[in-house]
N, C-alpha and C positions, 0 to 999 in steps of 0.2 A: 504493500500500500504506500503510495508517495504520500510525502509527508507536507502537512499545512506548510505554511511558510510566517504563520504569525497565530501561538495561540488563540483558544476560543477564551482564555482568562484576559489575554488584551485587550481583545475585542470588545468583551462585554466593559472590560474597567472603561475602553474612550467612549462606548455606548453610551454609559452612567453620565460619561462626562456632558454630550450631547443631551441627555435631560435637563439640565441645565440655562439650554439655550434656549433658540425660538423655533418653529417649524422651517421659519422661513431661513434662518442660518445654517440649520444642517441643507435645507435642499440646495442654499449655496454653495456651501462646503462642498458636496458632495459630485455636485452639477458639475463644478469647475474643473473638479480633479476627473472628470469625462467617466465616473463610475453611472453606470446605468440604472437604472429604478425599476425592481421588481414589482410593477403597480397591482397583479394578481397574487401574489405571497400571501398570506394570512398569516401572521405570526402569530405564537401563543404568548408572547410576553403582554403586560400591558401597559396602557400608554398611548397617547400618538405620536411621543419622539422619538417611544425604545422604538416603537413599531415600523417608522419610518427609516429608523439605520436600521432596522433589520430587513426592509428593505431592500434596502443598497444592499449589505451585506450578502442578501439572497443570490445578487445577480454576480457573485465575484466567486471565481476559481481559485480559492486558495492554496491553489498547489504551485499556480500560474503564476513567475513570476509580472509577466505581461498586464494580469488582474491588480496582483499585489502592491506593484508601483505604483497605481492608483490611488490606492487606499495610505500607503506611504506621505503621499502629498498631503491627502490628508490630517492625516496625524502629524506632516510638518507641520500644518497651517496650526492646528490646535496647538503644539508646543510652544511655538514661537511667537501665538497671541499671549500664552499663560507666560512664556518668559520675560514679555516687554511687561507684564505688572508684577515682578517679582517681590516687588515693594508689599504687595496687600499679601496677607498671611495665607488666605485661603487658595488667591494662585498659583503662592509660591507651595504649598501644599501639594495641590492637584498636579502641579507641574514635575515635581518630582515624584510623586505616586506612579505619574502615566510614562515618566524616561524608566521609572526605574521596570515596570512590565515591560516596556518594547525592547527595553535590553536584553530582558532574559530569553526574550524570543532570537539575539544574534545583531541584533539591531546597535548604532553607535550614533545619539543624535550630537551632531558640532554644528554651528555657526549656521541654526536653523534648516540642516538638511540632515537625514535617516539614514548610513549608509549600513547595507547589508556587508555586516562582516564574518570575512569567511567563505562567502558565498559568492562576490562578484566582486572582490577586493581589488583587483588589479584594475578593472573596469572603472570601482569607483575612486581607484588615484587618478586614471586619464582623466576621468570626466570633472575632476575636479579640476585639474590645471588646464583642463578647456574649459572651464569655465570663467579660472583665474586671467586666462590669456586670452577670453574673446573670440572663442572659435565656434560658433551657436553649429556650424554643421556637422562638427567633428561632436559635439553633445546626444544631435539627431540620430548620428549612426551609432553610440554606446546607447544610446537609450532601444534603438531597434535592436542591437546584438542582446539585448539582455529580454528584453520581452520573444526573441526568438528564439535563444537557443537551445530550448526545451522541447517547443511545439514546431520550429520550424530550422532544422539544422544548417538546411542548403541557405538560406537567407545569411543566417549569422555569419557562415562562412564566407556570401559575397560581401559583406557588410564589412567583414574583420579586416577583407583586402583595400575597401574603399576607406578604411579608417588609417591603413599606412599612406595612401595616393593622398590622402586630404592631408595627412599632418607633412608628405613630404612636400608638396606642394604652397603649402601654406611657408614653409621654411623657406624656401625659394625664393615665393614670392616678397616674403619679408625683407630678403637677402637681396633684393633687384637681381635677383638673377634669371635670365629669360631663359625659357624650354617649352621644346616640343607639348604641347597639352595632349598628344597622343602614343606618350612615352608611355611603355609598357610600368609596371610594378616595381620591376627588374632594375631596369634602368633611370626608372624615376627614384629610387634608395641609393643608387650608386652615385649619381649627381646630388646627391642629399649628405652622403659621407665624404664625399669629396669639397664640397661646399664648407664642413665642416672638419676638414680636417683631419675625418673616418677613414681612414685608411691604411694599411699595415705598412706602406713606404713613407706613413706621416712618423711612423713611431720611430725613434732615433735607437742605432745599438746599446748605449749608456744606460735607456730607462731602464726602471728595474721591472724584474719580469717581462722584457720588450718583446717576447717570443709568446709567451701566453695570450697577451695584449693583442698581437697580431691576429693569432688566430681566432681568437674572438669576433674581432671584425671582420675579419674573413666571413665568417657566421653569419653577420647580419645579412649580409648579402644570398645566402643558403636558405633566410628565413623568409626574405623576400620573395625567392625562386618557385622556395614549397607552396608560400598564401598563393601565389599563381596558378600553380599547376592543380593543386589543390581545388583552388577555386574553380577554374576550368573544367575540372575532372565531378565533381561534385555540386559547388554554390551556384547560384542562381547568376541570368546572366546570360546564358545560352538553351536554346532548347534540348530535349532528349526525348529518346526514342519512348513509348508507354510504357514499357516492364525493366526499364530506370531504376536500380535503388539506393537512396541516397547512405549519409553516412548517419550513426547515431547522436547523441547530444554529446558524449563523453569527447567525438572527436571533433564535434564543433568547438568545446571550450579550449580543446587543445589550442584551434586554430586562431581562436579570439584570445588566449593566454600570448602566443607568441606574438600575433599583430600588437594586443596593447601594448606590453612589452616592448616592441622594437619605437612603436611610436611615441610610446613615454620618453623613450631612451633619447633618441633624437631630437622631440622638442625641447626636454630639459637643460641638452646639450646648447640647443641653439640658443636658449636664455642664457645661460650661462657664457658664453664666448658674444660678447658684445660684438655688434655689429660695427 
């Protein structure tokens, strides 16, 4: 049986919380973060606020992380209202009551965002420092890799290679350095380490370990090759014959581990070496 991705003790604890409010706050809440409305549900609790998160709560797959994200939003929205009045007793109350449940669920709330730790961690360092850095498309494609790579492998997998093309492209372009916009994967990481300084002829014989170093880089380039072929061979992007079959989730995250991975590595890079 796959497993929830956010107890039924959370739920009910931000449920409670929603009693609190107004009808018309939770259908905000709710509306915004694009969680659907089970208007046929009849729930057994009572109430017409339990009744209406439960609801909501009817129409979400909580196995999905695609669902769960949703509902994440949510419960940022509620923390990060209860944290800006920390000053009154009762929010600063409810406000620690409700981090301290969604942590034990795996959850890590900072600077008004939920991230799943453990579960999509490397995902959510990218998406942090795209977010830090103002890259809203390279956000779009961690957010589709994560609501996919469960229910839909071949996607995550084209998604993981367009998450190296945007972060190596975006360095380029930072960099004024002009290229082909029809440079393969391959070739668009090579022009990205080279830009950068990536290269095993950058590393001088004196560094220490200059031989390890090298072959490391060497690597990036191997990582880039595989999200290609990989991608080709499997992600979406290209058609396939009907009796097609793709790969499972275990080898999607592989594929979204090494993309974020090389892309972290290189934007960080490229902060770091002033222009």
């Amino acid at each position: 049986m796959t497993e929830e991705l956010i107890s039924k003790k959370t739920r009910t604890e931000f449920r409670e919380y929603f009693v609190g409010t107004t009808l018309r706050e939770i259908e905000m809440e709710f509306d915004a973060a694009d969680v659907p409305l089970d208007s046929d549900y009849v729930p057994s609790t009572s109430g017409a606020r339990r009744s209406l998160v439960e609801q909501y709560y009817n129409s979400v797959d909580w196995t999905k992380w695609r669902d769960v994200r949703k509902i994440l939003t949510v419960y940022e929205n509620v923390l990060s209202n209860l944290e800006s009045f920390s000053e009154n007793e009762w929010a600063n109350k409810t406000f620690l009551s409700l981090r301290k449940w969604i942590e034990r669920d795996g959850y890590k709330y900072n600077d008004g965002r939920l991230v799943a730790v453990g579960k999509h961690q490397i995902l959510d360092d990218i998406s942090s420092a795209a977010s830090k850095f103002d890259i809203p498309e390279l956000n779009r494609q961690i957010e589709r890799m994560k609501s996919s790579v469960d229910d839909d492998p071949g996607l995550a997998i084209g998604t993981a290679k367009e998450v190296v093309e945007t972060t190596c492209k975006t360095i380029l372009t930072e960099r004024g350095i002009e290229f082909d916009d029809n440079l393969d994967i391959s070739q668009l990481v090579k022009e990205t380490r080279k830009t950068l300084g990536l290269i095993p002829d950058a590393i001088p014989n004196s560094a220490k370990g200059a031989e390890i170093i090298r072959r490391l880089l060497s690597n990036l380039g191997n990582i880039a090759q595989g999200l290609g072929e990989l991608r080709n061979l499997y992600g979406t992007g290209h058609g396939k014959h009907g009796r097609s079959k793709g790969l499972n989730p275990s080898h999607a995250k592989l594929a979204i581990g090494a993309a974020s991975t090389l892309a972290l590595f290189l934007y960080e890079t490229h902060q770091e070496r002033t222009i």
